[in-house]
Backbone as CSV, one residue per row, in Angstrom:
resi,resn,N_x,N_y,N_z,CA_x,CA_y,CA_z,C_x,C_y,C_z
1,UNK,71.343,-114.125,-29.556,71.674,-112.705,-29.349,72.234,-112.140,-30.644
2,UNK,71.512,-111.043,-31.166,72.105,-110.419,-32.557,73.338,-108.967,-31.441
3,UNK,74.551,-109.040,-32.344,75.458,-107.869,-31.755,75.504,-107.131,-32.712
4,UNK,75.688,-106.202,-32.305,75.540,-104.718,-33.357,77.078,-104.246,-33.503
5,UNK,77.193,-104.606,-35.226,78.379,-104.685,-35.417,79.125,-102.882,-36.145
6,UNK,77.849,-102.337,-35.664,77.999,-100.525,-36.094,77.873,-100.624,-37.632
7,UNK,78.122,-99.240,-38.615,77.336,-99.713,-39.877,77.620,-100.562,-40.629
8,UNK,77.104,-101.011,-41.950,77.097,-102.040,-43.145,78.202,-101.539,-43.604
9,UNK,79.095,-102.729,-44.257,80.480,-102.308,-45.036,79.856,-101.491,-45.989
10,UNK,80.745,-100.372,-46.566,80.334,-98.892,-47.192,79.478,-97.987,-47.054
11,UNK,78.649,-98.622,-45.618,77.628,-97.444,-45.150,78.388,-96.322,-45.032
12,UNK,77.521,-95.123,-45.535,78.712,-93.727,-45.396,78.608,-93.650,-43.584
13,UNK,79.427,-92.730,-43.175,79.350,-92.515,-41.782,79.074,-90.788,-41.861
14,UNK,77.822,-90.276,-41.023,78.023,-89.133,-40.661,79.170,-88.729,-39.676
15,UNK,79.184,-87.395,-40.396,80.096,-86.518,-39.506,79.257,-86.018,-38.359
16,UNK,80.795,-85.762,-37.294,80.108,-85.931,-35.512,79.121,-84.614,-35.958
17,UNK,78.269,-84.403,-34.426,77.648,-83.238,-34.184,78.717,-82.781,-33.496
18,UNK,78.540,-81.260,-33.796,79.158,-80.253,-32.373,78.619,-80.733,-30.953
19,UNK,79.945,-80.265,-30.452,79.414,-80.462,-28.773,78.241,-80.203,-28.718
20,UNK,78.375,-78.505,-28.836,76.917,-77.950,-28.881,76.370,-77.310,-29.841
21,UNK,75.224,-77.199,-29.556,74.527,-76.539,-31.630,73.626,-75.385,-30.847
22,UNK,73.743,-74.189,-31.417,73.221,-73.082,-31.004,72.448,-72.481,-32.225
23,UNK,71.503,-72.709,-31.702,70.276,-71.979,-33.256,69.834,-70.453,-32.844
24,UNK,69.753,-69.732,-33.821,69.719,-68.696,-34.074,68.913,-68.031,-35.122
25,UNK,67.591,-67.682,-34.400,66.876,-67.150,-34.785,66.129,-65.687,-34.691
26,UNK,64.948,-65.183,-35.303,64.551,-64.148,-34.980,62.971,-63.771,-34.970
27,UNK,62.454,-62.341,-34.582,61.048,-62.079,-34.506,60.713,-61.834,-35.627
28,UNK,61.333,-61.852,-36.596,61.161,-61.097,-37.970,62.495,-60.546,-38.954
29,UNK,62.060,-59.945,-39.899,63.557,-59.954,-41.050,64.272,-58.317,-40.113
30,UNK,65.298,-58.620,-41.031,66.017,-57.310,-40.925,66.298,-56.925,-39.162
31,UNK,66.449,-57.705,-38.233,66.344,-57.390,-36.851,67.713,-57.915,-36.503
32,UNK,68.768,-58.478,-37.061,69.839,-58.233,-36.621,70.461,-59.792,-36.849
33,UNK,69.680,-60.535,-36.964,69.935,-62.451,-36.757,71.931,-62.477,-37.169
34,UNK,72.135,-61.954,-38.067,73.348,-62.608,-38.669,74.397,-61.534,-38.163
35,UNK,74.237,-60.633,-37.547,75.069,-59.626,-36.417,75.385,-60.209,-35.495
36,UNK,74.532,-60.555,-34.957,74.559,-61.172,-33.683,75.089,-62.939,-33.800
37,UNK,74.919,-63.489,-34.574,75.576,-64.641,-34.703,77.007,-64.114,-34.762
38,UNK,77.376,-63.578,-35.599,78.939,-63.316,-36.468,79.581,-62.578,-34.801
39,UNK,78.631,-61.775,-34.158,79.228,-61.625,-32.708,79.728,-62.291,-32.228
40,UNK,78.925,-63.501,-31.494,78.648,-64.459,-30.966,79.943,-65.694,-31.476
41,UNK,80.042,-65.967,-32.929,81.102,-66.853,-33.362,82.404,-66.245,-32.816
42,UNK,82.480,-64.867,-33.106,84.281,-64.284,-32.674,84.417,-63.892,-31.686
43,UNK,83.087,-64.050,-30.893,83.566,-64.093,-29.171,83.957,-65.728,-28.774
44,UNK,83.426,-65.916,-29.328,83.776,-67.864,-28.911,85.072,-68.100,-29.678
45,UNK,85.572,-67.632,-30.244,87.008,-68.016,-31.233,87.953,-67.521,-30.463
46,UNK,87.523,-66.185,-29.895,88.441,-65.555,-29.121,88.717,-66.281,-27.937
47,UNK,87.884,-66.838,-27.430,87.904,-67.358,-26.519,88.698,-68.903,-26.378
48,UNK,89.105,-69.342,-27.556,89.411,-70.832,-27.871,88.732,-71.353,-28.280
49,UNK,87.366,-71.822,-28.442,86.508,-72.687,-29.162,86.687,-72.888,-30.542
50,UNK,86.471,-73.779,-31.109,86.527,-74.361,-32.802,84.973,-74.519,-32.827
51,UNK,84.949,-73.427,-33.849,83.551,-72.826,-34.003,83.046,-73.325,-36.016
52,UNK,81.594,-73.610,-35.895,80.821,-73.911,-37.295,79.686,-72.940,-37.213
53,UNK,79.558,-72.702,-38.489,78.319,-72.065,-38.791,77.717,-72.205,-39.954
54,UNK,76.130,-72.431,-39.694,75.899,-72.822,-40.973,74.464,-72.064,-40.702
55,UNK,74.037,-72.134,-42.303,72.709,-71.375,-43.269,72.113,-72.355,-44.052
56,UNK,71.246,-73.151,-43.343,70.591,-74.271,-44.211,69.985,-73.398,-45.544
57,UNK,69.522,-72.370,-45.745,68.838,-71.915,-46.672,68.908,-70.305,-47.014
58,UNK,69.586,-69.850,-47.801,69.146,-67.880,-47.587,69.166,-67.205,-48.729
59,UNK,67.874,-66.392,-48.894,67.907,-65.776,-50.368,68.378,-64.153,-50.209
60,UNK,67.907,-64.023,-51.572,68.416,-62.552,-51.857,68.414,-61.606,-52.917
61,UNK,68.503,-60.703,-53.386,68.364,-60.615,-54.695,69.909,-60.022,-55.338
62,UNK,69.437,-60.158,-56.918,70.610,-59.493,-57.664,70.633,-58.517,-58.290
63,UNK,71.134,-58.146,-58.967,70.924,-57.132,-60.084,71.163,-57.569,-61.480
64,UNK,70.857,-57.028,-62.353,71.265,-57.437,-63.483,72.559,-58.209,-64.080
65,UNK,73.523,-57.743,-63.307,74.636,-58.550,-63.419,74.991,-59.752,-62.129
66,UNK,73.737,-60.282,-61.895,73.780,-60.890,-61.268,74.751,-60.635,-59.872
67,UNK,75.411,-59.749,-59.242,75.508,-59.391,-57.609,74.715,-59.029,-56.929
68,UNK,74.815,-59.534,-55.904,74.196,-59.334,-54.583,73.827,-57.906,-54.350
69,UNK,72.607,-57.459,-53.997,72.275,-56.474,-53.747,72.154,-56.054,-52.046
70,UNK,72.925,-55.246,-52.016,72.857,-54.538,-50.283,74.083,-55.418,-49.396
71,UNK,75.325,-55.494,-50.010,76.113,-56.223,-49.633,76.209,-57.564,-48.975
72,UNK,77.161,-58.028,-48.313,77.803,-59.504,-48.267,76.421,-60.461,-47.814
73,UNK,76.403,-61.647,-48.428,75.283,-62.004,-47.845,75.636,-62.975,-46.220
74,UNK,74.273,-63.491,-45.722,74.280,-63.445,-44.555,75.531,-65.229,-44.521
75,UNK,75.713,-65.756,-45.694,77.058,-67.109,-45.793,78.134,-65.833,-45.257
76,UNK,78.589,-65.305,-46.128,79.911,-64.669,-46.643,79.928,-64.118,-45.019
77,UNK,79.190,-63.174,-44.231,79.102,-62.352,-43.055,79.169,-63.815,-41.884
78,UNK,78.544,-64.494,-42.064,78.961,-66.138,-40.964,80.161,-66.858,-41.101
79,UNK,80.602,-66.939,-42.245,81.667,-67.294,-43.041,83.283,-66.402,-41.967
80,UNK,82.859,-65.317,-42.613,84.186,-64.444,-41.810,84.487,-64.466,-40.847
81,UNK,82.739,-64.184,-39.611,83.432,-64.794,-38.571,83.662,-66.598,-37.972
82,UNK,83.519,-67.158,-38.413,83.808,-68.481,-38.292,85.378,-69.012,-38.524
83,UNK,85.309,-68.446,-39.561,86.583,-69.089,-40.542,86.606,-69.607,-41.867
84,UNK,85.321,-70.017,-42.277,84.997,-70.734,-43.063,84.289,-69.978,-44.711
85,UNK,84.815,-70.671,-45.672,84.078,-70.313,-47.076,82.761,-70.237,-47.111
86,UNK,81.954,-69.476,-47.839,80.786,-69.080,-47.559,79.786,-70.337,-48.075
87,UNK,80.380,-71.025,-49.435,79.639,-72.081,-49.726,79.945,-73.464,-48.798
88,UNK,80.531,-73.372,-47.836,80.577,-74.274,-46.528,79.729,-73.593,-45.084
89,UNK,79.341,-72.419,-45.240,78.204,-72.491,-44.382,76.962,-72.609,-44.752
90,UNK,76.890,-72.275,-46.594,75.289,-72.628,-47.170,75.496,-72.897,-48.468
91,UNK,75.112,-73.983,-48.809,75.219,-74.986,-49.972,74.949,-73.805,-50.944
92,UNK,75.588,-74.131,-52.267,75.140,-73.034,-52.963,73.762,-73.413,-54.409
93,UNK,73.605,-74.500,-54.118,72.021,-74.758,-54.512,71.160,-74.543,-53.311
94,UNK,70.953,-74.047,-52.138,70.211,-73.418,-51.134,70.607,-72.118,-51.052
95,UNK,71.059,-71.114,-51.797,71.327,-69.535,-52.120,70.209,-69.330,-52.955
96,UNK,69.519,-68.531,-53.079,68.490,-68.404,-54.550,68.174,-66.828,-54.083
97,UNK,68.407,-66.498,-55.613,68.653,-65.023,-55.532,67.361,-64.688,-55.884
98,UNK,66.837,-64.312,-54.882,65.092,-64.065,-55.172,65.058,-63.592,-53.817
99,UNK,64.387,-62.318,-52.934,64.288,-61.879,-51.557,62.700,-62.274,-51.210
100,UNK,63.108,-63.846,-51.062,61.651,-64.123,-50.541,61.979,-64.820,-49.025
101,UNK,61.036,-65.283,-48.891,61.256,-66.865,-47.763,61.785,-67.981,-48.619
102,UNK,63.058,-68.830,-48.056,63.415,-69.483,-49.078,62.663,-70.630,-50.064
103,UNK,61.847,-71.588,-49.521,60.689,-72.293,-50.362,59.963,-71.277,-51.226
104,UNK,59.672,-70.362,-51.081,58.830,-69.182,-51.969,59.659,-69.011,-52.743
105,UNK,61.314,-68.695,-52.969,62.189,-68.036,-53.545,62.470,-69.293,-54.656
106,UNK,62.666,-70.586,-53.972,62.819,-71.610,-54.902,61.766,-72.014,-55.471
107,UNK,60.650,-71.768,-55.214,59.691,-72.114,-56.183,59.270,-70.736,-57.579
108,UNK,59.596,-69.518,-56.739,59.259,-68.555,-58.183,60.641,-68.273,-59.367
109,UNK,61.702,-69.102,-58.512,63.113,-69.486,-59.275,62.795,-70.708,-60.401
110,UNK,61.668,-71.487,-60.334,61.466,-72.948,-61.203,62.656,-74.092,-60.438
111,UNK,62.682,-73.913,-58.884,63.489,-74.801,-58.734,62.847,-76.012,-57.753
112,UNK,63.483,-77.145,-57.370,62.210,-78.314,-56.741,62.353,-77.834,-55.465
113,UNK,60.892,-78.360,-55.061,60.470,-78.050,-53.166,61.783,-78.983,-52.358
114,UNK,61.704,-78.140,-51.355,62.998,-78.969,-50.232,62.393,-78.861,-49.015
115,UNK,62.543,-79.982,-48.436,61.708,-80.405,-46.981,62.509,-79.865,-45.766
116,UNK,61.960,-79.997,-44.881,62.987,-79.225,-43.593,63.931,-80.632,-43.231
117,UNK,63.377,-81.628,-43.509,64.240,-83.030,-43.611,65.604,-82.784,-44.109
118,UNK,65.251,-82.494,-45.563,66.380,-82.190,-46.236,67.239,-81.527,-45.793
119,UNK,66.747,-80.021,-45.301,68.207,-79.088,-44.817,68.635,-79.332,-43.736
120,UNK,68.203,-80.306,-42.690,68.818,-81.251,-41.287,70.013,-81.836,-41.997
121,UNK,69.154,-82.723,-42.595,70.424,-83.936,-43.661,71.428,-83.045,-44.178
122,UNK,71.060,-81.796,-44.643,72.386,-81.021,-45.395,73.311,-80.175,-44.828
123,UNK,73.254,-80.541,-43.212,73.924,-79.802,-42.166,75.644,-80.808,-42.275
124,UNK,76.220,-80.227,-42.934,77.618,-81.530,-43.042,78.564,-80.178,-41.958
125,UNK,78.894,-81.349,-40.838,79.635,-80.506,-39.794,81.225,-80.690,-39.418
126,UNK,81.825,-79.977,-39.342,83.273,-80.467,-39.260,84.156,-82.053,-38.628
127,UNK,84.625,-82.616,-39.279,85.293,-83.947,-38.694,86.762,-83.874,-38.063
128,UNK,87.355,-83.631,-37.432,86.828,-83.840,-36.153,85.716,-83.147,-35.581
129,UNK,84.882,-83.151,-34.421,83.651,-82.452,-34.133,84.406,-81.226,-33.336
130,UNK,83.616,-79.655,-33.956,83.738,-78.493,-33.273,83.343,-78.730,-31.991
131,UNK,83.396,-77.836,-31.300,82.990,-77.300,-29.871,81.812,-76.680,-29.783
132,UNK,81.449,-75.802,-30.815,79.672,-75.065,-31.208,79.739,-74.708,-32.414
133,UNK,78.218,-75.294,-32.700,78.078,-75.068,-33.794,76.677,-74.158,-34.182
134,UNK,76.646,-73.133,-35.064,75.988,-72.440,-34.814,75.138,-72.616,-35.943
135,UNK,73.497,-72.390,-35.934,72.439,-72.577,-36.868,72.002,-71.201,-37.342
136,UNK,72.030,-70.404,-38.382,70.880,-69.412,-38.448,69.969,-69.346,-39.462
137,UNK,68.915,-69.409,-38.936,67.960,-69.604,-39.713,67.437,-68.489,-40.487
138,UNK,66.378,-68.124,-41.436,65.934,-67.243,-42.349,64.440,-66.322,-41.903
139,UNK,64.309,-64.662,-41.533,63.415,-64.540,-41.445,62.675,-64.965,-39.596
140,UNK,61.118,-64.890,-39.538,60.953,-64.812,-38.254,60.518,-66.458,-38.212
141,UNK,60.254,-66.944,-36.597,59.916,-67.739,-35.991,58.893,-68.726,-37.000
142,UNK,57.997,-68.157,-37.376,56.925,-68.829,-38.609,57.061,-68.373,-39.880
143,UNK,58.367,-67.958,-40.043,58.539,-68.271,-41.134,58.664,-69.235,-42.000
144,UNK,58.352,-69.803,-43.532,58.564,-70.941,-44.049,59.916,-70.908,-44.315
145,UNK,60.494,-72.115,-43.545,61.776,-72.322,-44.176,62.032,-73.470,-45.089
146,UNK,60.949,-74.351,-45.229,60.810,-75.178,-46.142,59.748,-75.274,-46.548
147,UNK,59.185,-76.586,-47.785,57.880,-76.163,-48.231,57.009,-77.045,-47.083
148,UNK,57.403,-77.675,-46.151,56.646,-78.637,-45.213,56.803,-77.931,-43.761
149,UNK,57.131,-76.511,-43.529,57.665,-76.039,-41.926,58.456,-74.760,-42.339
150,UNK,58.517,-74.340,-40.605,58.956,-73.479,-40.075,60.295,-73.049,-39.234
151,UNK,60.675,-72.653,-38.675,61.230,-72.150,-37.777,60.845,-73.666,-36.459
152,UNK,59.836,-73.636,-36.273,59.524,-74.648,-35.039,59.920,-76.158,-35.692
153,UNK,59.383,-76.088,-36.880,59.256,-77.742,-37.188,61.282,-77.661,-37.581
154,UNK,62.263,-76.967,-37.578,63.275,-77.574,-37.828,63.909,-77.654,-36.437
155,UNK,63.580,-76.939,-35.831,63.892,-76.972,-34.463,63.712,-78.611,-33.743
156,UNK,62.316,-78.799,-33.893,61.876,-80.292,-33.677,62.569,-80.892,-34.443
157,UNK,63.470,-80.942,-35.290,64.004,-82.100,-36.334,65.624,-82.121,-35.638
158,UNK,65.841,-80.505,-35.363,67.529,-80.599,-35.461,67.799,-80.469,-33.617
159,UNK,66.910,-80.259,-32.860,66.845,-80.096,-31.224,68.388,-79.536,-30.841
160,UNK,68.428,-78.583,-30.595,69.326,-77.368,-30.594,69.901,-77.489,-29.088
161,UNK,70.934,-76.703,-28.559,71.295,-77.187,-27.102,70.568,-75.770,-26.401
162,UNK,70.682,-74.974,-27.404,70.021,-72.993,-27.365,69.738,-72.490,-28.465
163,UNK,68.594,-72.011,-27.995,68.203,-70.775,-29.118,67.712,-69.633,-28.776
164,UNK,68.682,-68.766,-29.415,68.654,-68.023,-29.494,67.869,-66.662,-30.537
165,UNK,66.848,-66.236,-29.532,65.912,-65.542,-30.468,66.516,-63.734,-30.355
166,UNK,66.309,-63.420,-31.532,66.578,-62.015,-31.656,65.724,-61.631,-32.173
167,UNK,65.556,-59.874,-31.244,64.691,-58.912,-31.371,65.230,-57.487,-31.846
168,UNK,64.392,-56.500,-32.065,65.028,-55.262,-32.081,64.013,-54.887,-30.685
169,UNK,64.542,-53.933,-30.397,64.630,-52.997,-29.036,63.253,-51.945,-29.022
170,UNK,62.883,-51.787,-29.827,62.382,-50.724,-30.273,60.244,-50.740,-30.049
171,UNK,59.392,-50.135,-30.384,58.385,-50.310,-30.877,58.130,-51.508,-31.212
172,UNK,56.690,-52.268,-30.717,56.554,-53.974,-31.545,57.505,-54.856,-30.705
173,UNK,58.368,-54.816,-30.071,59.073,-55.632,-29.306,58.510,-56.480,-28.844
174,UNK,57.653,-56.483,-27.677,56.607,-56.793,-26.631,56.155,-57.980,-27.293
175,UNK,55.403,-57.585,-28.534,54.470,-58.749,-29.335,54.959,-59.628,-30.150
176,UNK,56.317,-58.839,-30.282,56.987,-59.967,-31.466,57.784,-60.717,-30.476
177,UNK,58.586,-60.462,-29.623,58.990,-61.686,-28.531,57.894,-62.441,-27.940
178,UNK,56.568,-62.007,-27.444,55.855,-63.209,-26.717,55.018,-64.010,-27.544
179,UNK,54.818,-63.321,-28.921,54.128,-64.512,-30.019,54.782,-65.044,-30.346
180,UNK,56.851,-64.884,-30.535,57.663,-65.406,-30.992,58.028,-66.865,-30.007
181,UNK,58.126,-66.340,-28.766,57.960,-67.152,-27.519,56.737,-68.305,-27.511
182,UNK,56.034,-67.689,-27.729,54.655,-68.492,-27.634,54.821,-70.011,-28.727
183,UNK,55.442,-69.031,-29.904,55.398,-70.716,-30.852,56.466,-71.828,-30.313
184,UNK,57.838,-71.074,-30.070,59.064,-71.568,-29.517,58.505,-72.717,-28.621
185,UNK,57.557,-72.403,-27.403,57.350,-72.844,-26.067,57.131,-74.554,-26.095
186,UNK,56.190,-74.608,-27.306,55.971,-76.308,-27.263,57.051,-77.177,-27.955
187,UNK,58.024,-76.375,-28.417,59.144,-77.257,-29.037,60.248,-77.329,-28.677
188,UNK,60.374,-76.318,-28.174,61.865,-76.315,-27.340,61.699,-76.442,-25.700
189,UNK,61.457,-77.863,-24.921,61.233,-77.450,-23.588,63.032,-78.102,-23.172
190,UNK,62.105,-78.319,-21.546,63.421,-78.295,-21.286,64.578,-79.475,-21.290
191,UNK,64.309,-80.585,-21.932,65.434,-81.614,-22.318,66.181,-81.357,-23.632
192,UNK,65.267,-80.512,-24.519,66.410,-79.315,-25.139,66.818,-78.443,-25.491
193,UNK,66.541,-77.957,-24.547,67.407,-76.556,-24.224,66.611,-75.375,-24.649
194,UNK,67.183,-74.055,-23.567,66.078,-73.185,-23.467,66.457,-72.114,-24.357
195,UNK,65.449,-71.205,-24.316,65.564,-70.100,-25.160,65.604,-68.912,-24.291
196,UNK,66.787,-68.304,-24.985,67.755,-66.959,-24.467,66.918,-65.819,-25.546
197,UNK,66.554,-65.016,-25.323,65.990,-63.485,-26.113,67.084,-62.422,-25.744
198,UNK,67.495,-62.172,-27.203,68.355,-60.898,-27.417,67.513,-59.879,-27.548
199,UNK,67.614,-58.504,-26.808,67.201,-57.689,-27.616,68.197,-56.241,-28.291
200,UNK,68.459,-56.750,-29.641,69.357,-56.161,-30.465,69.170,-54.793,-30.774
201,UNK,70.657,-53.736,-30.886,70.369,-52.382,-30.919,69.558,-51.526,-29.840
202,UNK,69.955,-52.259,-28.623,69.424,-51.670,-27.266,70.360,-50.516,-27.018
203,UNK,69.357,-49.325,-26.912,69.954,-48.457,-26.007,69.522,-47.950,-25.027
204,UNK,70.461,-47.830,-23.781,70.054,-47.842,-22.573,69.746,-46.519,-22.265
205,UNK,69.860,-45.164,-23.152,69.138,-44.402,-22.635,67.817,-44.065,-23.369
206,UNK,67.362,-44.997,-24.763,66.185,-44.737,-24.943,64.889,-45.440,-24.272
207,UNK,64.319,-44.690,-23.569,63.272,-44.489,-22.441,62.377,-46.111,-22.841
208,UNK,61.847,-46.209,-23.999,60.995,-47.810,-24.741,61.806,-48.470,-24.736
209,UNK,63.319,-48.642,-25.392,64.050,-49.882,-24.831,64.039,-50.355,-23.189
210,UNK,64.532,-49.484,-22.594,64.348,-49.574,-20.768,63.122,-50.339,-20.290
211,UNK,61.943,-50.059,-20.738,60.315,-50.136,-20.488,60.039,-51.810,-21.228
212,UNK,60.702,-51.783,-22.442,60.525,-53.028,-22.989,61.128,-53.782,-22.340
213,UNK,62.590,-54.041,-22.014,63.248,-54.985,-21.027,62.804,-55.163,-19.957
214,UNK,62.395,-54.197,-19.166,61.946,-54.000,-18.022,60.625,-55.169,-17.699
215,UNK,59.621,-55.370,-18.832,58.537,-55.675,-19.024,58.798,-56.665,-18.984
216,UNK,59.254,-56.941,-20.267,60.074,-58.567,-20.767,60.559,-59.284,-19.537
217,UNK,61.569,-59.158,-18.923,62.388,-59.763,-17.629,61.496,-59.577,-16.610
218,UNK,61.030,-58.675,-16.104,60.471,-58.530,-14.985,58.961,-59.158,-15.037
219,UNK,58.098,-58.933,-15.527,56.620,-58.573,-15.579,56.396,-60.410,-16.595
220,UNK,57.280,-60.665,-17.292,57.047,-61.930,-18.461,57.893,-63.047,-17.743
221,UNK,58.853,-62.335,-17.224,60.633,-63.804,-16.535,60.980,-64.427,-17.610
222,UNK,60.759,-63.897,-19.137,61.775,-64.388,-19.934,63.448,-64.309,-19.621
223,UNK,64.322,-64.934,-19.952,66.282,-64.378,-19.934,65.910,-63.857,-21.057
224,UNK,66.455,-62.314,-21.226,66.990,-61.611,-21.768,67.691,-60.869,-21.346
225,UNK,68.678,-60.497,-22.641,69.883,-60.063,-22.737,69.930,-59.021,-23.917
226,UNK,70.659,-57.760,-23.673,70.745,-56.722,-24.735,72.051,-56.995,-25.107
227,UNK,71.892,-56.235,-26.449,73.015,-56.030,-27.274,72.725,-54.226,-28.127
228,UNK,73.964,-53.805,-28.572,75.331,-54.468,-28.405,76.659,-54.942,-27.498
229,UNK,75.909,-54.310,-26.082,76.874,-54.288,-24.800,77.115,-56.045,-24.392
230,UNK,76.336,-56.615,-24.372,76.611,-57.762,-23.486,76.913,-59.239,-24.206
231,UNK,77.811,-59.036,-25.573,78.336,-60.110,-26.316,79.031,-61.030,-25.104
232,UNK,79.627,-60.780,-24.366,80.288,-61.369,-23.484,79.212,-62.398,-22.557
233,UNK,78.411,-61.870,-22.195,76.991,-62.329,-21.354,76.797,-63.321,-22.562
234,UNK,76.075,-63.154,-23.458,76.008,-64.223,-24.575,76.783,-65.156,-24.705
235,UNK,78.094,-65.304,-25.182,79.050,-66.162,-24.831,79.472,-67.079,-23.868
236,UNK,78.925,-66.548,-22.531,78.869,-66.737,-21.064,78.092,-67.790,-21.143
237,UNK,77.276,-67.460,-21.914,75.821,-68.503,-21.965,75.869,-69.793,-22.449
238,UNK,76.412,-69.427,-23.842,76.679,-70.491,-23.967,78.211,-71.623,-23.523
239,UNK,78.650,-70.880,-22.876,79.720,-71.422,-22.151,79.382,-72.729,-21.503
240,UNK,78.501,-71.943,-20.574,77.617,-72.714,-19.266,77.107,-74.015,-19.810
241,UNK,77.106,-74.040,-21.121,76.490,-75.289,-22.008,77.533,-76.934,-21.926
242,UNK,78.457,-76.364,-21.489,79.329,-77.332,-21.798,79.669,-78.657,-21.070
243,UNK,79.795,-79.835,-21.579,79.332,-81.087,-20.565,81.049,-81.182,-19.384
């Protein structure tokens, strides 16, 4: 009988996972992803939880004097609400100031390809282990987030407890949640964990938001949930996660 004596003297030891890991994604850019996380973290803080957040990868551009253009980036905005320094939610050799998809951004930067392997491995999570830990990713569902994958293939690597997809409310809704859905479907079933659809900047008296939800929930039976009213519902959600 061989006994397993746990690792080799000086094997490093990873740090725990969060209870739970909540990924956070979207249908496309500019639709709200890092709002709605930074929500989502300071409703759970408020609440008691010891909360992480992290940005395996996020670009951007500068200006000549090298700052950030169009204010805080999406570290610094996860960062605040978390608690945490911005180069502890995203390495700062995975920042590249270029407004591409990040593999695109590091390659027209002259910098080397990074695998979706890699930014799993570069998820370093608090020791003792948080309570949730939150993922947001770059850009939409198929987007490249590395030079080998997407949105789906890190999902398959890092198996999330929820994910959370965000939409805007508006026009295009419809197609960008059920193609967004559609890729989601073969990777996220149900041993880990399902996918919740935000739809962000909902307002309840414009007539196409109403019609889009309506559609969505009723007519599709996706869970969705609007924002900005129902941070609490969100939170709720992932509450329910807990062993």
């Amino acid at each position: 009988m061989t006994l397993d004596r746990g690792p080799a003297a000086g094997a490093p030891i990873a740090p725990p996972r969060p209870g739970r890991i909540v990924l956070v994604c979207g249908t496309g850019t500019e639709v709200g992803k890092t709002w709605v996380a930074s929500r989502l973290l300071e409703e759970l803080r408020a609440r008691g939880f010891d909360v992480a957040a992290r940005k395996p990868a996020q670009s951007f551009d500068v200006d000549a004097a090298g700052v950030r253009m169009g204010g805080p980036t999406d570290a610094e905005e996860l960062g605040r609400a978390s608690g945490e320094p911005p180069d502890q939610v995203c390495r700062i050799d995975r920042s590249f100031h270029r407004a591409m998809a990040p593999p695109m951004a590091a390659e027209a930067l002259g910098l080397p390809p990074f695998t979706i392997g890699d930014l799993v491995d570069e998820l370093v999570w608090p020791d003792p282990a948080v309570d949730v830990g939150l993922v947001e990713l770059a850009g939409g569902v198929l987007s490249p987030q590395a030079s080998d994958g997407d949105v789906t293939h890190f999902i398959r690597a890092l198996r999330p407890d929820l994910v959370v997809l965000v939409s805007d409310a508006g026009l295009g809704t419809i197609n960008g949640v059920r193609s967004s859905l559609a890729a989601l479907r073969p990777v996220v079933v149900d041993e880990d964990g399902p996918v919740l659809t935000v739809l962000n900047r909902f307002d309840p008296r414009h007539d196409i938001h109403r019609r889009n939800l309506q559609w969505l929930a009723e007519r599709d039976g996706f869970e969705v949930i609007t924002l900005p009213g129902s941070i609490v519902e969100l939170a709720d959600r992932v509450d329910s996660l807990r062993a």
